[in-house]
ZAMARGU-4260 file (C-alpha; in steps of 0.2 Angstrom, whole numbers, plus 5000, padded with zeros to 4 digits):
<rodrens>
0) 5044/5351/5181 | 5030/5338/5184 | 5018/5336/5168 | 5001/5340/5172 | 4988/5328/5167
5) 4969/5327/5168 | 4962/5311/5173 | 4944/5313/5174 | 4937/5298/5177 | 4951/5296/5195
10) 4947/5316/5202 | 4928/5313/5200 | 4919/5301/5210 | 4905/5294/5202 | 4888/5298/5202
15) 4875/5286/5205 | 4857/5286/5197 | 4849/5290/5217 | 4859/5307/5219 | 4856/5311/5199
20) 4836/5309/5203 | 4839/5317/5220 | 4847/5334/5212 | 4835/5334/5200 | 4820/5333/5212
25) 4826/5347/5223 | 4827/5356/5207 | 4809/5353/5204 | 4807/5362/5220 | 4794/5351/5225
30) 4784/5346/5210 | 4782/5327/5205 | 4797/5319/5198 | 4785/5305/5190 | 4770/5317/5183
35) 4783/5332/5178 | 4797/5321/5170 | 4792/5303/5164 | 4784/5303/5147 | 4769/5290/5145
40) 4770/5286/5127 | 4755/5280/5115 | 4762/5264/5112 | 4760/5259/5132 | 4777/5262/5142
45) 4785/5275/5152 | 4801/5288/5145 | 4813/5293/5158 | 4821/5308/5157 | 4838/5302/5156
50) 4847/5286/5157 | 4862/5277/5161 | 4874/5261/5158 | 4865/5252/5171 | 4847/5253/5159
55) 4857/5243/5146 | 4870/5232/5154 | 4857/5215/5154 | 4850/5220/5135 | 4853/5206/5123
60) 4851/5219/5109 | 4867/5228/5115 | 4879/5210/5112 | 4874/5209/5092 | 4883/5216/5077
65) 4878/5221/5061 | 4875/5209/5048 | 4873/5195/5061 | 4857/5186/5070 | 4846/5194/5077
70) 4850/5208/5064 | 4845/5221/5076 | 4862/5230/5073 | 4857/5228/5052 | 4855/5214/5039
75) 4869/5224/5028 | 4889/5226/5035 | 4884/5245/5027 | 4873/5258/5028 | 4868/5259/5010
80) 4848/5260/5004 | 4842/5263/4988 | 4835/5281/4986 | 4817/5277/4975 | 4804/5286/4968
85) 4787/5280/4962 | 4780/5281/4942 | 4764/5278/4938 | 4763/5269/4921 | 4744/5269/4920
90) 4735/5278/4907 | 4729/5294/4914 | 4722/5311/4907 | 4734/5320/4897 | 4741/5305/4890
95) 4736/5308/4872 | 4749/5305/4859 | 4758/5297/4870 | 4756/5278/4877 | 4756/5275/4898
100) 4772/5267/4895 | 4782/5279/4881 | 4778/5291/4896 | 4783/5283/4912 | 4800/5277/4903
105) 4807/5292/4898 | 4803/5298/4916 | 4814/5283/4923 | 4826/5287/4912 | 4826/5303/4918
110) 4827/5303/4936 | 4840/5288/4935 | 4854/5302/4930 | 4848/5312/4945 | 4852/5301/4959
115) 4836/5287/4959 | 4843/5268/4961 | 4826/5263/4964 | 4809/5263/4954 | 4793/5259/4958
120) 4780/5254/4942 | 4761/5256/4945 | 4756/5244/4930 | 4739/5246/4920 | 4735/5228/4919
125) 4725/5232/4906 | 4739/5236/4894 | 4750/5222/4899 | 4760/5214/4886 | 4778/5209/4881
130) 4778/5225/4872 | 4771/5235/4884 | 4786/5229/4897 | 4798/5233/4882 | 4792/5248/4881
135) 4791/5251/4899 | 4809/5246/4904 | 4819/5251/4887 | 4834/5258/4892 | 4838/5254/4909
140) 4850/5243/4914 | 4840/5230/4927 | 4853/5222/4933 | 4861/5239/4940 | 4844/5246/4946
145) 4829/5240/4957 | 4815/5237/4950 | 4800/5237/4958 | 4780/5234/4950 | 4762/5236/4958
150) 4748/5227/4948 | 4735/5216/4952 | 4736/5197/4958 | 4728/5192/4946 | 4740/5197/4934
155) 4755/5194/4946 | 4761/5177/4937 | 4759/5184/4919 | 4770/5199/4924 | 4784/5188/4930
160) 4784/5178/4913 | 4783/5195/4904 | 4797/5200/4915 | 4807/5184/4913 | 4806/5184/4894
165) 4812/5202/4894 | 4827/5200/4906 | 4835/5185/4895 | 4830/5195/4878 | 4839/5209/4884
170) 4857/5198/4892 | 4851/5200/4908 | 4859/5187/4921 | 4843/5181/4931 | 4852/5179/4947
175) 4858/5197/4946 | 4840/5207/4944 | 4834/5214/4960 | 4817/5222/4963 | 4800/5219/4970
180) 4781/5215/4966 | 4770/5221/4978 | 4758/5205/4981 | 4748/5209/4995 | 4730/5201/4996
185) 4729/5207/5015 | 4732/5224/5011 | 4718/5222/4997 | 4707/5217/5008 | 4710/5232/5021
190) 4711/5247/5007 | 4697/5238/4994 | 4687/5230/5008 | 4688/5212/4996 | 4681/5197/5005
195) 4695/5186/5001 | 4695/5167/5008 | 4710/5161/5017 | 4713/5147/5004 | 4710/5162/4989
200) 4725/5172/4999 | 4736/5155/5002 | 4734/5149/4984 | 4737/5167/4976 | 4755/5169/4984
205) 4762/5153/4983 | 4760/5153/4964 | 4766/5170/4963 | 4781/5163/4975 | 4782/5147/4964
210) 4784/5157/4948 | 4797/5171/4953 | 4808/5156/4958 | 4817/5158/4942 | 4821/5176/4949
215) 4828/5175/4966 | 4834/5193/4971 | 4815/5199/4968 | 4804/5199/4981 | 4787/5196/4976
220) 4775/5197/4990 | 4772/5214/5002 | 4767/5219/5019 | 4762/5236/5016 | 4762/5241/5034
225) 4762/5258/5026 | 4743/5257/5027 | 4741/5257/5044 | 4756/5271/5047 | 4745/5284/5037
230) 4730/5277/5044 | 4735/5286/5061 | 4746/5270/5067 | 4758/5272/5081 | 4776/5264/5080
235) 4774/5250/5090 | 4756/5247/5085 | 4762/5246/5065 | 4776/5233/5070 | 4764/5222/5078
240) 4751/5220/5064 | 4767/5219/5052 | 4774/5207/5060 | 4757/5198/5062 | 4754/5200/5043
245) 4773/5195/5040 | 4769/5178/5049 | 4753/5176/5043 | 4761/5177/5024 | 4773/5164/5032
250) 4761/5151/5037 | 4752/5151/5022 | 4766/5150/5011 | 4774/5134/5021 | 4757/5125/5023
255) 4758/5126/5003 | 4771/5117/5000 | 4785/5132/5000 | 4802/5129/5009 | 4802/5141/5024
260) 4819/5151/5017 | 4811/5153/5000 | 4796/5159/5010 | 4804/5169/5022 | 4817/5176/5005
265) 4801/5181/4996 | 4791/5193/5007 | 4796/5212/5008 | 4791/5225/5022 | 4784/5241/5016
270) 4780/5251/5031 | 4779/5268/5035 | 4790/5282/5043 | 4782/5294/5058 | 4786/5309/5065
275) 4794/5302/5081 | 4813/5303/5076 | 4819/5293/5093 | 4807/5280/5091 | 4804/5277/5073
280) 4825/5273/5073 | 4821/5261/5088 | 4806/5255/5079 | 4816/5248/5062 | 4830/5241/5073
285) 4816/5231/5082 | 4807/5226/5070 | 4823/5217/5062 | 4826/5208/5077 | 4809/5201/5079
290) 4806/5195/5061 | 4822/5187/5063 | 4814/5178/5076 | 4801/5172/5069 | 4805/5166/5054
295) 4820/5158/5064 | 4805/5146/5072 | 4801/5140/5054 | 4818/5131/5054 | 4823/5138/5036
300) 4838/5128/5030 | 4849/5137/5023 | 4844/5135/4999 | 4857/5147/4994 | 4868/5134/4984
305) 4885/5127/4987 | 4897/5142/4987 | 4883/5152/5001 | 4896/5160/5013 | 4884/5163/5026
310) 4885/5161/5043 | 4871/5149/5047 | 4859/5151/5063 | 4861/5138/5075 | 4873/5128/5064
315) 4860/5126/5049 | 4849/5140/5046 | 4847/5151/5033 | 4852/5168/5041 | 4846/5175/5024
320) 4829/5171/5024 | 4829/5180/5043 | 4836/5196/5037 | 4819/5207/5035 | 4820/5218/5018
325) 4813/5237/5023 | 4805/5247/5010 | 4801/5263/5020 | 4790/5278/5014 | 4787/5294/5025
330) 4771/5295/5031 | 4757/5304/5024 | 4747/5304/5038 | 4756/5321/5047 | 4756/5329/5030
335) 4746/5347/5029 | 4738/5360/5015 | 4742/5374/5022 | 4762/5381/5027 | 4765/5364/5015
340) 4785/5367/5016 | 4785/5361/5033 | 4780/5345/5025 | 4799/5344/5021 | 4804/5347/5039
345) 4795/5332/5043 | 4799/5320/5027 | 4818/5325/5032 | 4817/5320/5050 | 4806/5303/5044
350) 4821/5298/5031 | 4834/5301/5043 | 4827/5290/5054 | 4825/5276/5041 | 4842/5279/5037
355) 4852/5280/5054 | 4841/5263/5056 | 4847/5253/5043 | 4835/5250/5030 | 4836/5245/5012
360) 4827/5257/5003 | 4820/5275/5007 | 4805/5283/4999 | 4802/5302/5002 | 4786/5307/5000
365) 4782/5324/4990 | 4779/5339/5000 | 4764/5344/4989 | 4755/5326/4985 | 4743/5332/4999
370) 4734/5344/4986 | 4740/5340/4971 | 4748/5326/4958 | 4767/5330/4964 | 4777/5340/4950
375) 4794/5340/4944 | 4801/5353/4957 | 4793/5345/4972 | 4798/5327/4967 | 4816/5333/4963
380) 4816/5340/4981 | 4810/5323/4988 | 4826/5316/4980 | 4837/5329/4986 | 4834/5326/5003
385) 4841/5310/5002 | 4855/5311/4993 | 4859/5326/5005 | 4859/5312/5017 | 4869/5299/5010
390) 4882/5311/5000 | 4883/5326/5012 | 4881/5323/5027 | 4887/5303/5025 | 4873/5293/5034
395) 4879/5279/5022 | 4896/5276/5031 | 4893/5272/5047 | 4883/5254/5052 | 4871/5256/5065
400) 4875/5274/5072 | 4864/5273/5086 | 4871/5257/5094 | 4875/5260/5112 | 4864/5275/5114
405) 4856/5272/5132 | 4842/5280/5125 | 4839/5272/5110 | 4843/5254/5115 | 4831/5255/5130
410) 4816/5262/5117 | 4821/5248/5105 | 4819/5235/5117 | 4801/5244/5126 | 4795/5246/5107
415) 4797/5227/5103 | 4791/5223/5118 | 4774/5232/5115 | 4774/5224/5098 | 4779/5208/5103
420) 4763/5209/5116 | 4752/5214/5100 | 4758/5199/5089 | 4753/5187/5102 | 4737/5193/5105
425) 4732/5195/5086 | 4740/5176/5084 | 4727/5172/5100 | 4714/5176/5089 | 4718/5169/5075
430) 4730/5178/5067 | 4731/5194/5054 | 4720/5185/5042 | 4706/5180/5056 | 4708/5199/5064
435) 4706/5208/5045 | 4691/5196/5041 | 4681/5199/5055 | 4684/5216/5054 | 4696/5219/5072
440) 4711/5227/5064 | 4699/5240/5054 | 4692/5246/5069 | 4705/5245/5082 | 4713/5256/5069
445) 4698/5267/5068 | 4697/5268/5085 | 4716/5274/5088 | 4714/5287/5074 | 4697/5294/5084
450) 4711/5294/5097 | 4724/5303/5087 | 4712/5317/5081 | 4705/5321/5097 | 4723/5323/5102
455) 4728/5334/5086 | 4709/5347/5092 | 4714/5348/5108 | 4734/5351/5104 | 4742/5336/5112
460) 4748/5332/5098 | 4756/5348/5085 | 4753/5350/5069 | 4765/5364/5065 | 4755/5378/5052
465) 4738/5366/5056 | 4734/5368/5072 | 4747/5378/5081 | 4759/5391/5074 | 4748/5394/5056
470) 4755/5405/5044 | 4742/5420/5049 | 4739/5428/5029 | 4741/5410/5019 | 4727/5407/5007
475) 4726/5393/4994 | 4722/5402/4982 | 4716/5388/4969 | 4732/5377/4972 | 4722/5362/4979
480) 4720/5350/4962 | 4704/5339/4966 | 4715/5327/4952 | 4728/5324/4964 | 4727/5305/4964
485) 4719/5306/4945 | 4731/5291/4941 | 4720/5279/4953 | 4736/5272/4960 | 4733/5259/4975
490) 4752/5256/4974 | 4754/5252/4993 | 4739/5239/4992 | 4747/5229/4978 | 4729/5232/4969
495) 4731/5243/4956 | 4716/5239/4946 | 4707/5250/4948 | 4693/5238/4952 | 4677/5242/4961
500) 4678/5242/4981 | 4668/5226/4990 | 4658/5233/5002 | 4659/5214/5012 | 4673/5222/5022
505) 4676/5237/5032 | 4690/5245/5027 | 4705/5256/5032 | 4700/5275/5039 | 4708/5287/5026
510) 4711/5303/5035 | 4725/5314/5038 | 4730/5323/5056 | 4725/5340/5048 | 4709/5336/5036
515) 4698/5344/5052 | 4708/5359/5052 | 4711/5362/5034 | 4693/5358/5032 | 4689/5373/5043
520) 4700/5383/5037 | 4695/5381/5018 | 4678/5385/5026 | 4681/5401/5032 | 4692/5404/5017
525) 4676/5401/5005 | 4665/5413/5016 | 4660/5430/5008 | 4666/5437/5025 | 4684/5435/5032
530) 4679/5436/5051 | 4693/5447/5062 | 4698/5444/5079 | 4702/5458/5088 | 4714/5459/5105
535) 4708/5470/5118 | 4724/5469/5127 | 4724/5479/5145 | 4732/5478/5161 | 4746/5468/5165
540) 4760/5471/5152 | 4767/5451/5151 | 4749/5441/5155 | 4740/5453/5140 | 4756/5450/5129
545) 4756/5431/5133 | 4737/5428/5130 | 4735/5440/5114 | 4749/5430/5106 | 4740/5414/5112
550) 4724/5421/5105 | 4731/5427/5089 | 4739/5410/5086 | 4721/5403/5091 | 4710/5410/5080
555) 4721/5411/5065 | 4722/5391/5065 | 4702/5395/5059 | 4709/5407/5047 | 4704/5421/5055
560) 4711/5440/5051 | 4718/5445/5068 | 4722/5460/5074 | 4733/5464/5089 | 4738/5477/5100
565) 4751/5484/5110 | 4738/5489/5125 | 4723/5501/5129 | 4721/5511/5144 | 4705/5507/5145
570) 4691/5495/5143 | 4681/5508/5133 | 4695/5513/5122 | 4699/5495/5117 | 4680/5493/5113
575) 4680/5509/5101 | 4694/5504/5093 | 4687/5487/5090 | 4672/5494/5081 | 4682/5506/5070
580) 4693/5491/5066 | 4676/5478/5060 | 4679/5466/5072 | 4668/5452/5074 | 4675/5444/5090
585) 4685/5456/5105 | 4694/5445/5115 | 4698/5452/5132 | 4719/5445/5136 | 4723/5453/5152
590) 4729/5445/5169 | 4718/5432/5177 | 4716/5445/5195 | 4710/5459/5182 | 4698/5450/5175
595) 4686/5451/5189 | 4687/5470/5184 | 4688/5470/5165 | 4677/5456/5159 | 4660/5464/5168
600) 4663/5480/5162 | 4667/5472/5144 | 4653/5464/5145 | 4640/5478/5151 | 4646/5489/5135
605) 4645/5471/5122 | 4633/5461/5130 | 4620/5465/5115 | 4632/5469/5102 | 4636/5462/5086
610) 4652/5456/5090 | 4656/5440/5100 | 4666/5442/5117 | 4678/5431/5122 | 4691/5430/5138
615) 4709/5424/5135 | 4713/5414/5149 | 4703/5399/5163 | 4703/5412/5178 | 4698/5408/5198
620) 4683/5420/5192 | 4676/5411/5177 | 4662/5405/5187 | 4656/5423/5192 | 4660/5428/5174
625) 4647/5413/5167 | 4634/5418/5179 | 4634/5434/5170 | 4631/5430/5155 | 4649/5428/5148
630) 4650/5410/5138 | 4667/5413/5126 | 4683/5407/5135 | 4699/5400/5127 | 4715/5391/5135
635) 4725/5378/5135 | 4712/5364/5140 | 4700/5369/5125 | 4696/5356/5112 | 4703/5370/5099
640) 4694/5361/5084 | 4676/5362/5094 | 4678/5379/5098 | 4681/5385/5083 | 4668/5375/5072
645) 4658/5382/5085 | 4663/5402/5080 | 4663/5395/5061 | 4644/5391/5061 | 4640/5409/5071
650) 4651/5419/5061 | 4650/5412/5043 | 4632/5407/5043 | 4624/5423/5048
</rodrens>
């Protein structure tokens, strides 16, 4: 008896990309391929719903492996990072009895024996002294973990010698310590608006460069991109300044006298995590690739001593001082008050992204640090969701997961080309510096978060619990802490001093997504009167269920009581039942063909009533409606902030 066998790839023909779009159209059944299914994207280029071999055959990216130049694939034959977690070692309230340092050691201590391989020290530089690093570090084995430290320049060099004087007290092989000092003049210049001068900058880092020689596995200057990612910065939009500032840091450090492979070994990117899972993974496999790139055009010859093992660029290039180091921190920028757990929902999606793409360290932001100074609980849960990650799920074991994805290849090569375009330009003008000083990069990113916010009022971009979908009976209830940043930590700037701000720059909008929402809701919140919104649902059993549940989610993003219904016979009844119930607003949700009949009679009866009318819906007969008199409708094409400021200052200031 003959053995049956499948072979799939012989009984099906294939399909080509024209039939595939031509099924699809006729399944559209005569809408616009183009304006129903391509995806314009912020950062400039069009998504297609789905792609094929054919998009990827001619990509360069696609011919690399991990570990090897360009580094798109990774800088590590691994898929390692260090978890981290940040500890402000600043005096702060509450700190009587015990010193700044005392305090932030035991809680290193601690966390190390729950899963952290990475700490981050906010320094006073007040306190700083031999034994205030003794103190500080006692206990922890530093050739083991990363150690990473915030202070101010100014006090860069003397921490390095403090650091130095400790490692060899302590038996501590200098060669095998690893961390970070976040050395960032740029960054001070955009979050402390300080008029620094290009030689100031130049002269700062290559003495801090110079100094840390002595401890080569430490990275000692920073571009915080981060700023920019919780100023509202979109993904390709952050890796062209970063890259920008990256080179800029480049430049300066080589016209100083510093080698480009100790330059290009010293610099740490600290940048941001969004929202978008797809293109944030693309975004860190770009970025990787077009450091590379650049520092590549610096010729950096290869510094690491006789027994380097490296494969060298081009026959005589340091490949290690093109591999980009990636610190990466969830965004703040998408993070809400109110329904604050879906914070985690997002912080998981940001880390999983940073870890499918490779990077060397993860950050997870707490889920609470929006109104309050983050506890034990919610910092342990920002741990968790990394080492669920890495020792559940096993993102860890596999190099480069995403490689051959049609997808994300194609977004990995449209987001550095987007990029690549903004580094030019920002290098035509003069470069990050130049664009900082006269102010562009401060207002091109005030302008995009204008953008952003107008999108997040009109619902074109989602804030789940913020401006759609909000938990209808939430209530702070005294949980916002007006302390939550009582520590003064500027720990992304690399300027924590606590100094006061220059006013001779502009400086970086600080604004989350939801602060206009939660804003109005915390105002409605603090009224004497909660106002309710009442559904007058009639007439057409799916249109009055679709638009009171629209309605309902509406108002309650104000913070609104709401009260639905399951349908009146009548306009009248609806009305009575209204008034028993203390409704300040009736909205009418019904189908748009039966408006022409309810809303005038609504009206006649409310027309001089207390309560404010309002029609679900943007039907043919709106016109007619507004002629009589009728102002309040809500829909989809509403800016859902104005509206509701607007009902806040009639309702609450009565």
């Amino acid at each position: 008896m003959a053995e049956n066998k499948l072979h799939l790839l012989e009984d099906f023909a294939p399909v080509s990309t024209q039939e595939w779009k031509d099924k699809i159209i006729t399944d559209l059944k005569g809408a616009d391929f183009d304006k129903k299914l391509v995806w314009r994207t912020p950062e400039g280029f069009n998504v297609q719903p789905f792609y094929r071999l054919e998009d990827v055959e001619n990509l360069k990216t696609t011919e690399s492996a991990p570990g090897h130049y360009p580094f798109v694939r990774g800088t590590k034959t691994n898929n390692d990072w260090l978890i981290r977690q940040n500890i402000c070692a600043k005096a702060v309230a509450g700190d009587a009895g015990v010193s700044p340092a005392e305090r932030a050691n035991k809680k290193a201590l601690d966390i190390l024996m729950k899963g952290v391989d990475s700490i981050g020290f906010t320094l006073d530089k007040h306190l700083l002294s031999k034994e205030y690093i003794a103190t500080l570090l006692k206990g922890i084995y530093a050739d083991v973990i990363s150690l990473n430290f915030s202070i101010c320049a100014s006090k860069a060099e003397e921490l390095i010698e403090l650091l130095v004087c400790y490692y060899k007290e302590q038996g501590f092989d200098l060669n095998k310590v690893r961390g970070s000092i976040n050395i960032d003049p740029i960054g001070r210049m955009l979050v402390k608006g300080k008029n620094l001068s290009r030689e100031q900058v130049a002269s700062k880092i290559a003495a801090v460069v110079k100094a840390a020689a002595v401890l080569p596995k430490y990275r000692v200057i920073a571009v915080n991109s981060v700023l920019l990612n919780n100023a509202g910065a979109y993904c390709a939009q952050e890796l062209g300044y970063a890259l920008a500032w990256g080179n800029q840091y480049m430049e300066m450090l080589t016209e100083a006298g510093v080698d480009a492979a100790t330059a290009g070994k010293a610099i740490r990117f600290n940048m941001g995590i969004g929202g978008n899972y797809f293109m944030e993974i693309a975004k860190f496999r770009a970025a990787r690739m077009l450091w590379a790139m650049i520092v590549r055009q610096y010729e950096p010859i290869c510094n690491c001593g006789n027994d380097c093992k490296c494969e060298k660029v081009d026959g005589k290039y340091c490949p290690c001082a093109m591999k980009m180091n990636v610190s990466a921190q969830t965004s703040e920028f998408n993070m809400t008050i109110f329904d604050a757990y879906v914070n985690l929902l997002r912080s998981q999606t940001e880390a999983m992204s940073a870890a499918i793409a490779g990077v060397d360290e993860i950050t997870v932001t707490p889920f609470d640090v929006t109104y309050k100074r983050p506890d034990d609980f919610s910092e342990r849960i920002a741990r968790n969701q990394q080492l669920l990650l890495r020792e559940e799920s096993h993102f860890d074991k596999v190099v480069d997961p995403a490689a051959g994805s049609y997808y994300i290849e194609t977004l990995t090569n449209a987001i550095a080309a987007e990029a690549w375009k903004l580094f030019l330009d920002i290098q035509d003008k003069g470069g990050m510096f130049e664009m900082v000083k006269n102010g562009a990069v401060q207002a091109a990113m005030q302008e995009n978060l204008t953008k952003r916010l107008a999108d997040v009022a009109k619902r074109k971009e989602t804030l789940l619990g913020t401006n759609q979908f909000p938990n209808f009976n939430e209530k702070t209830e005294g949980k916002i802490v007006k302390d939550s940043k009582a520590c003064g930590c500027c720990c992304a700037s690399g300027s924590a001093d606590g100094s006061s701000a220059s006013e001779a720059l502009p400086t970086l909008p600080r604004l989350r997504a939801a602060e206009q929402f939660e804003e109005l809701r915390l105002e409605t919140e603090a009224a004497e009167h909660q106002p309710v919104a009442f559904m007058l649902t009639i007439g057409n059993l799916a249109m009055r269920l679709a638009r009171s549940q629209f309605s309902c989610n509406f108002f309650a993003c104000a913070g609104y009581k709401v009260i639905d219904n399951n349908g009146f016979k009548t306009v009248t009844e609806g009305i009575e039942a209204a008034h028993k119930a203390g409704a300040d607003i009736i909205v009418l949700c019904s189908s748009d063909d039966e408006y022409a009949e309810f809303a005038p009679e609504a009206w006649e009866i409310l027309k001089d009533a207390k309560e404010l009318f309002v029609v679900a819906g943007a039907p043919a007969c709106m016109e007619d409606l507004q002629k009589l008199g009728i102002e309040n409708f809500i829909h989809v094409r509403v800016n859902v902030l104005d509206t509701l400021q607007k009902f806040n200052e009639q309702l609450l200031n009565k």
